[in-house]
ZADO-1210 file (C-alpha; in nm, 4 decimals, padded with zeros to 6 digits):
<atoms>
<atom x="17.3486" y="-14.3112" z="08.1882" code="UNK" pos="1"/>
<atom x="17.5339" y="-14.1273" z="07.8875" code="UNK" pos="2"/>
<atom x="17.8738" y="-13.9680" z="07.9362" code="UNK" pos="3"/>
<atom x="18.0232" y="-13.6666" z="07.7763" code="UNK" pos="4"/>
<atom x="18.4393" y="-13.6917" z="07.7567" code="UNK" pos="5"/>
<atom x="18.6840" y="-13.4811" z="07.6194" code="UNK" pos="6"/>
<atom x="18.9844" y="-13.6073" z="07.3999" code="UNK" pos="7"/>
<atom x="19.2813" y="-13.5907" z="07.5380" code="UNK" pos="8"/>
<atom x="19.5182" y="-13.4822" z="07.2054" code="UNK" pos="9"/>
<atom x="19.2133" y="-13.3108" z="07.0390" code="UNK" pos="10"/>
<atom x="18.9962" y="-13.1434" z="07.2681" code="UNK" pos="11"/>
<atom x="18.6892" y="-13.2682" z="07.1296" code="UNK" pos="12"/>
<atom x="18.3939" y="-13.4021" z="07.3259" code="UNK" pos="13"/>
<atom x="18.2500" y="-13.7550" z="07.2459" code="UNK" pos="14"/>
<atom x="17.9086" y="-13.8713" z="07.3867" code="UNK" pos="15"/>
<atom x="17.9325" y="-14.2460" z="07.5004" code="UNK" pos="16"/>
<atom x="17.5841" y="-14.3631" z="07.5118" code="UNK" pos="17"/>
<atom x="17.5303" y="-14.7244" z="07.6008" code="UNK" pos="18"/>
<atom x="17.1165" y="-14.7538" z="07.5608" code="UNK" pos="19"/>
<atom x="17.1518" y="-14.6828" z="07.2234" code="UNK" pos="20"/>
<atom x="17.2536" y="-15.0257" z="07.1709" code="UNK" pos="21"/>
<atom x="16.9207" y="-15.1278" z="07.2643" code="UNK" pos="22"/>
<atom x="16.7835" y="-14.9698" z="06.9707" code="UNK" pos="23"/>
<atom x="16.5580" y="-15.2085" z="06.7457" code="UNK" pos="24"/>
<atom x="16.6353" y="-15.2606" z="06.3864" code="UNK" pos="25"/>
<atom x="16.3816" y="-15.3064" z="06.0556" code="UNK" pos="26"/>
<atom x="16.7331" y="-15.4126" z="05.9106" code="UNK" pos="27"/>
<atom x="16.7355" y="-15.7448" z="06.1163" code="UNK" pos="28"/>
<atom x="16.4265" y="-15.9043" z="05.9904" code="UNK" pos="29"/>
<atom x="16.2938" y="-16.0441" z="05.6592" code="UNK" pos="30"/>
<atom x="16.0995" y="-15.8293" z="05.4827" code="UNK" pos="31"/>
<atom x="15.7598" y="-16.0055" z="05.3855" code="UNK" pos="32"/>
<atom x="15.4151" y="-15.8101" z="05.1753" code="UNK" pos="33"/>
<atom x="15.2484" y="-15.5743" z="05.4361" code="UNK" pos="34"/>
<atom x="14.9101" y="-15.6464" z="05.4645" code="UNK" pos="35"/>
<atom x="14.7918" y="-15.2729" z="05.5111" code="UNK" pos="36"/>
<atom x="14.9957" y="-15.0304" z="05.2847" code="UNK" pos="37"/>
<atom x="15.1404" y="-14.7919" z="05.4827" code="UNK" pos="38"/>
<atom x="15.1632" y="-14.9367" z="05.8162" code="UNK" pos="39"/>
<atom x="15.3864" y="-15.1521" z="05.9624" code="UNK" pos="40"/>
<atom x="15.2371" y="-15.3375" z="06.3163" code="UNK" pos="41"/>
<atom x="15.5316" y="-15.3545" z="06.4810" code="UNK" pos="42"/>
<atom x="15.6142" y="-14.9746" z="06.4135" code="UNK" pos="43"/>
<atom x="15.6112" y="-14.7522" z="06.6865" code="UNK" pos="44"/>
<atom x="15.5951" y="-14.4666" z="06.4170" code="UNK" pos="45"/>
<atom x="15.2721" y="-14.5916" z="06.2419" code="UNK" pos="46"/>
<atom x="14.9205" y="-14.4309" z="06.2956" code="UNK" pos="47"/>
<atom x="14.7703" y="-14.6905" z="06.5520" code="UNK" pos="48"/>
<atom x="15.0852" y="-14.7793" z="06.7273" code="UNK" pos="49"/>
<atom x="15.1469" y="-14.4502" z="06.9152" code="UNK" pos="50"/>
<atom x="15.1464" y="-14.6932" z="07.2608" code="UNK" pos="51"/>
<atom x="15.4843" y="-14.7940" z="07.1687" code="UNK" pos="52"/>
<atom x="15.6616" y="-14.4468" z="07.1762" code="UNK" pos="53"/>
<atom x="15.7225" y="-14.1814" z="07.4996" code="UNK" pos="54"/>
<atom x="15.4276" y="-13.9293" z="07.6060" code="UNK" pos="55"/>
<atom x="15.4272" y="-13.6553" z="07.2353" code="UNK" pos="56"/>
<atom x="15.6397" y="-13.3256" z="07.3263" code="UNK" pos="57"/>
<atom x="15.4418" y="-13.1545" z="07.0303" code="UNK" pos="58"/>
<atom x="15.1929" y="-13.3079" z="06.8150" code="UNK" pos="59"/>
<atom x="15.0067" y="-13.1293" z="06.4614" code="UNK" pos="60"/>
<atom x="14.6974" y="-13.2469" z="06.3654" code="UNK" pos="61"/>
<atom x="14.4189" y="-13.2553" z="06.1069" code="UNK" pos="62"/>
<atom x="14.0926" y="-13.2760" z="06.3130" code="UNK" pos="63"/>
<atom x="14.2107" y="-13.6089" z="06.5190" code="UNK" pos="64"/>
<atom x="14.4308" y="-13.7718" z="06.2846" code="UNK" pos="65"/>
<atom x="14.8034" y="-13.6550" z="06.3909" code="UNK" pos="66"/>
<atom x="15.0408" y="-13.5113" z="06.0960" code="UNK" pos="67"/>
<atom x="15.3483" y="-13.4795" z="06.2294" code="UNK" pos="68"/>
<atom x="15.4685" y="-13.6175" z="06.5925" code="UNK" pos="69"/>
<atom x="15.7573" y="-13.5547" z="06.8559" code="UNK" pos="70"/>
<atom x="15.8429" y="-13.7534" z="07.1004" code="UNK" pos="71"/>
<atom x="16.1398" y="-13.8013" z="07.3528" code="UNK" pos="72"/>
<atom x="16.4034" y="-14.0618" z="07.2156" code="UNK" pos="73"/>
<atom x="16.3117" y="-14.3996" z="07.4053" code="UNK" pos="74"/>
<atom x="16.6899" y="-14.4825" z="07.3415" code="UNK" pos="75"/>
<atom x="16.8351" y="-14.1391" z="07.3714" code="UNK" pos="76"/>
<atom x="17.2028" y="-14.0673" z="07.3217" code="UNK" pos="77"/>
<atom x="17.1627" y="-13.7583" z="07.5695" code="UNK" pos="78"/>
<atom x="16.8749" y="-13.6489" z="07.8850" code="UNK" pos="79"/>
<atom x="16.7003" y="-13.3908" z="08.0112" code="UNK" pos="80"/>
<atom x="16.8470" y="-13.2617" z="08.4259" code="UNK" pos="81"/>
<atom x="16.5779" y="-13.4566" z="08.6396" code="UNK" pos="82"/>
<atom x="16.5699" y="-13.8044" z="08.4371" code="UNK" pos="83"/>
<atom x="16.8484" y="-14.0274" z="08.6509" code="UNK" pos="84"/>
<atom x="16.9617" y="-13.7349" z="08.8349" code="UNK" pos="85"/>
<atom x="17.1496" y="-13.5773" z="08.5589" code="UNK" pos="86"/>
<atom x="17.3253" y="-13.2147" z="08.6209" code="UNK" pos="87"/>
<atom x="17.5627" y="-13.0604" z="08.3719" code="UNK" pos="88"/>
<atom x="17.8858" y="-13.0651" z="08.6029" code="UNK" pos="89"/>
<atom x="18.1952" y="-13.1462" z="08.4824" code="UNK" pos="90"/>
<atom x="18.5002" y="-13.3801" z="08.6932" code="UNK" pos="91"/>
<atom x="18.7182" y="-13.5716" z="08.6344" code="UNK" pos="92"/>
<atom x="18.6855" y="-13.9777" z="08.4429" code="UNK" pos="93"/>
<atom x="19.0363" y="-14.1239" z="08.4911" code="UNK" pos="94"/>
<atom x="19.2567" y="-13.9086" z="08.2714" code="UNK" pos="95"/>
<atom x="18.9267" y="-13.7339" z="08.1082" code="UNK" pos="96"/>
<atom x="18.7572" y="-13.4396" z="08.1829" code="UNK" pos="97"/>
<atom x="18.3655" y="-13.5670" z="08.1737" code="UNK" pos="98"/>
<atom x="18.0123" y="-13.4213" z="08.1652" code="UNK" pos="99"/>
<atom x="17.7407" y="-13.5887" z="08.2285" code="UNK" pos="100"/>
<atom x="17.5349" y="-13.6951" z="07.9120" code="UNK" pos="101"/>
<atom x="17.2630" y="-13.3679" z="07.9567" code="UNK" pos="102"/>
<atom x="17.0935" y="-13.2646" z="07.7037" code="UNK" pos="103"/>
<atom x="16.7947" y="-13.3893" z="07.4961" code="UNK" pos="104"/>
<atom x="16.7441" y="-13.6440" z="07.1912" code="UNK" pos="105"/>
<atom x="16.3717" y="-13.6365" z="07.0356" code="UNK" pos="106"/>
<atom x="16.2209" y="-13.8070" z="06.7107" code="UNK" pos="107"/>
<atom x="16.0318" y="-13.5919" z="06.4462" code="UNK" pos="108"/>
<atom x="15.7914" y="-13.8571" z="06.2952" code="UNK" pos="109"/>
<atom x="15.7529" y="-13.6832" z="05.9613" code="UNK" pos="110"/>
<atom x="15.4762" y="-13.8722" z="05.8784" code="UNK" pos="111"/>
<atom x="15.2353" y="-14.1400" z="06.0080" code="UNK" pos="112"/>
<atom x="15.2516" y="-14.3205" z="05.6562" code="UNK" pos="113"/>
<atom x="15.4687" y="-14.6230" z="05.7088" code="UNK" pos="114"/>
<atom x="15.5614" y="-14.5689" z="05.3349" code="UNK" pos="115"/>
<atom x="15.5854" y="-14.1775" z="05.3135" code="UNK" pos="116"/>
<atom x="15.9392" y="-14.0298" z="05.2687" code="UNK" pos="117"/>
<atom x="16.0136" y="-13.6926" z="05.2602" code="UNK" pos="118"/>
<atom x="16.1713" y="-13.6593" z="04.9094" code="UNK" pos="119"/>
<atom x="15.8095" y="-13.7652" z="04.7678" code="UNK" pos="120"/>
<atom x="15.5854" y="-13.5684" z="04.9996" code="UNK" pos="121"/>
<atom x="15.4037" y="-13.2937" z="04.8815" code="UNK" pos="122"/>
<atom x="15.5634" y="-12.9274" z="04.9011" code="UNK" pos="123"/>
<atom x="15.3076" y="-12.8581" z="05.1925" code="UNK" pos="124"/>
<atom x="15.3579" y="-13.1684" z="05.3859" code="UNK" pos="125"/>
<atom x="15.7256" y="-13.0776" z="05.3443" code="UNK" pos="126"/>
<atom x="15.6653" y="-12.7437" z="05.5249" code="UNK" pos="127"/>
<atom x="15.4854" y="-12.8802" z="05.7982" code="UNK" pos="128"/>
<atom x="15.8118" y="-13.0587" z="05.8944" code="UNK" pos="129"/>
<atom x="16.0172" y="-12.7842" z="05.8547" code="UNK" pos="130"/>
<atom x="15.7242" y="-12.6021" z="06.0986" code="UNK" pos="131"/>
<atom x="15.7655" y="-12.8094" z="06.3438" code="UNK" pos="132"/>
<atom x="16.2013" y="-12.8141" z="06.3139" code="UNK" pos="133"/>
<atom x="16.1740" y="-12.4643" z="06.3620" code="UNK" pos="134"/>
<atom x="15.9278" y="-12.4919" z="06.6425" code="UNK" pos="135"/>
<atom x="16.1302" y="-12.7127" z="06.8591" code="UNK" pos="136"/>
<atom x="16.4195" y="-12.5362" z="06.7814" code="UNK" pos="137"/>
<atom x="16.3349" y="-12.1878" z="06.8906" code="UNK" pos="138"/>
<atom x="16.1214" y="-12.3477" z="07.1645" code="UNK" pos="139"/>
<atom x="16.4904" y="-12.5619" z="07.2912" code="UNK" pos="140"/>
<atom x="16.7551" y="-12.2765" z="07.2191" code="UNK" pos="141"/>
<atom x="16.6033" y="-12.1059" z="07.5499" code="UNK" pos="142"/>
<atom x="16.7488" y="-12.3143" z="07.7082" code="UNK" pos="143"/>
<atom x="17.0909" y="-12.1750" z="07.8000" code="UNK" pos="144"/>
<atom x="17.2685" y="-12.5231" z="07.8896" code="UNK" pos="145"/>
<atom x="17.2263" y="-12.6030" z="07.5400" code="UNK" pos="146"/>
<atom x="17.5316" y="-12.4755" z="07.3098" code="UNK" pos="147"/>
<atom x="17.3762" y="-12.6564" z="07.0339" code="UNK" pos="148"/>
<atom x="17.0647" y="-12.7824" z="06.8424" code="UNK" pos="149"/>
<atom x="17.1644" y="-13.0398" z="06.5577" code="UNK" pos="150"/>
<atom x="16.8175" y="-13.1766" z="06.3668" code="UNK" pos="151"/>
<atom x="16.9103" y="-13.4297" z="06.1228" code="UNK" pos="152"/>
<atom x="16.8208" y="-13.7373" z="05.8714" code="UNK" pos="153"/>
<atom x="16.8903" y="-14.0518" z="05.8573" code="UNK" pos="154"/>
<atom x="16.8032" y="-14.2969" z="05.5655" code="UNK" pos="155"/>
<atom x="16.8448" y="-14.6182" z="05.5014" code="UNK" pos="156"/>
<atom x="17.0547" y="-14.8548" z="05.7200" code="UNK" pos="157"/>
<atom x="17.3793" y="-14.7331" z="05.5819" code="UNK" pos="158"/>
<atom x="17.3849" y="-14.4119" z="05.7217" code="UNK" pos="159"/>
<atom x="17.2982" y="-14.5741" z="06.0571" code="UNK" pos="160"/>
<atom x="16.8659" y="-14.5201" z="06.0889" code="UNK" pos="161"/>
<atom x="16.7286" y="-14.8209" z="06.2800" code="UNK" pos="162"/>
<atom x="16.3717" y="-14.8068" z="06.1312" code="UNK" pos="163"/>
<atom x="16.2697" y="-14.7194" z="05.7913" code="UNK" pos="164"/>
<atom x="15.9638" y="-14.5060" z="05.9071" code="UNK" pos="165"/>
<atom x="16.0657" y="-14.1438" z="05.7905" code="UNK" pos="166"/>
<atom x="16.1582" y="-13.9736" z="06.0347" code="UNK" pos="167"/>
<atom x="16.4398" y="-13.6896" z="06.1748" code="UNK" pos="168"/>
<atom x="16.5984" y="-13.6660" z="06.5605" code="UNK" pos="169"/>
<atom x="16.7354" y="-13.3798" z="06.7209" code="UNK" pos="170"/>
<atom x="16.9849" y="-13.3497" z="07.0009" code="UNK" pos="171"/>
<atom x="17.0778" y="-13.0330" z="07.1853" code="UNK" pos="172"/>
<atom x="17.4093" y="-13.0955" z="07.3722" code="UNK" pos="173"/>
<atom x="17.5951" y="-12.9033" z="07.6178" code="UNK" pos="174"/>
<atom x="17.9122" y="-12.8468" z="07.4219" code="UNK" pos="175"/>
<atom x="18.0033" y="-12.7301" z="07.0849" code="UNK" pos="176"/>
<atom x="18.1847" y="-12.9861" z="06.8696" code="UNK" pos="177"/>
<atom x="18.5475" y="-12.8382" z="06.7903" code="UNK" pos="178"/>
<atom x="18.5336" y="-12.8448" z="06.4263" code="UNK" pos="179"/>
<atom x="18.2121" y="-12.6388" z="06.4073" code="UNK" pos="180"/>
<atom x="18.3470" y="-12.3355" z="06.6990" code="UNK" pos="181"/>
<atom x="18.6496" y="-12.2850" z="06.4089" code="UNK" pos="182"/>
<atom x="18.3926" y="-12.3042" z="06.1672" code="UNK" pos="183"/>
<atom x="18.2024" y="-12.0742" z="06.3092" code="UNK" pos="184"/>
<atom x="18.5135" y="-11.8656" z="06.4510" code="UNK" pos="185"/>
<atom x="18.6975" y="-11.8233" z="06.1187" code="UNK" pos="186"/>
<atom x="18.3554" y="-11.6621" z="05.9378" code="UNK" pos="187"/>
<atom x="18.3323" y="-11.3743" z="06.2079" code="UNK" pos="188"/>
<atom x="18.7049" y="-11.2406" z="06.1180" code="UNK" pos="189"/>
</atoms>
């Protein structure tokens, strides 16, 4: 189960997440020639190897073969109320005020190209992402215990993805980071 606290000096909340360490890695293995181009077997993002990822939230499609795919995090920093009894209630963690880690974390599988990546896809295939951003962003900010929806990109092991597949995640938390209320604060004066 995730936790939410709040810093003590700063105010600001910080998500502590422990199954996120269970994440795999493409980064830990030796790259050898892929047989098929395009598809990686031990990819749960590939076309053919949709057994290895959660039940789709939202799923577009060309006749049967599936474009774009969401699915809920299998290693999610944040869940949904109902999965391990999670309600957004704060108390009291020691010397920090705590929430538990509510919210959501899905995976936008931009493509089901092993190879694809978003800065070479055609404009269209582009839009279709952005389609389906917008989608489960209007569809999420009903939601009124979400404060915020964050969809973002990852790429390369650097910047902290764990597979090379292209893909985006989105979380929608139950706080609004610090930096980004002033943010948001100082432009309505």
């Amino acid at each position: 189960m995730s936790i939410i606290r709040q810093d003590l000096s700063t105010k600001d909340w910080t998500i502590f997440a422990l199954k996120r360490s269970k994440r795999p890695s493409d980064f830990k293995k030796v790259k050898v020639n892929k047989a098929v181009k395009g598809y990686e077997r031990n990819c749960p993002f590939c076309k053919g190897n949709e057994h290895m990822t959660p039940k789709e939230i939202l799923t577009v499609k060309d006749g049967k073969q599936w474009l774009v795919r969401v699915v809920p995090n299998k290693f999610p920093a944040l869940e949904p109320k109902g999965v391990c009894g999670y309600k957004i209630n704060r108390h009291i963690t020691g010397p920090y005020l705590s929430i538990d880690g509510v919210g959501r974390h899905e995976v936008i599988i931009e493509s089901p190209d092993h190879d694809d990546n978003l800065c070479n896809m055609e404009l269209y295939q582009v839009e279709r992402v952005m389609q389906v951003y917008r989608k489960r962003f209007i569809e999420l900010s009903t939601n009124k215990d979400y404060q915020l929806i964050v969809i973002f990109r990852n790429h390369g092991r650097r910047a902290g993805t764990s597979l090379e597949h292209p893909h985006s995640q989105l979380v929608a938390t139950p706080f609004v980071p610090g930096f980004i209320r002033v943010n948001y604060m100082n432009q309505k004066i």
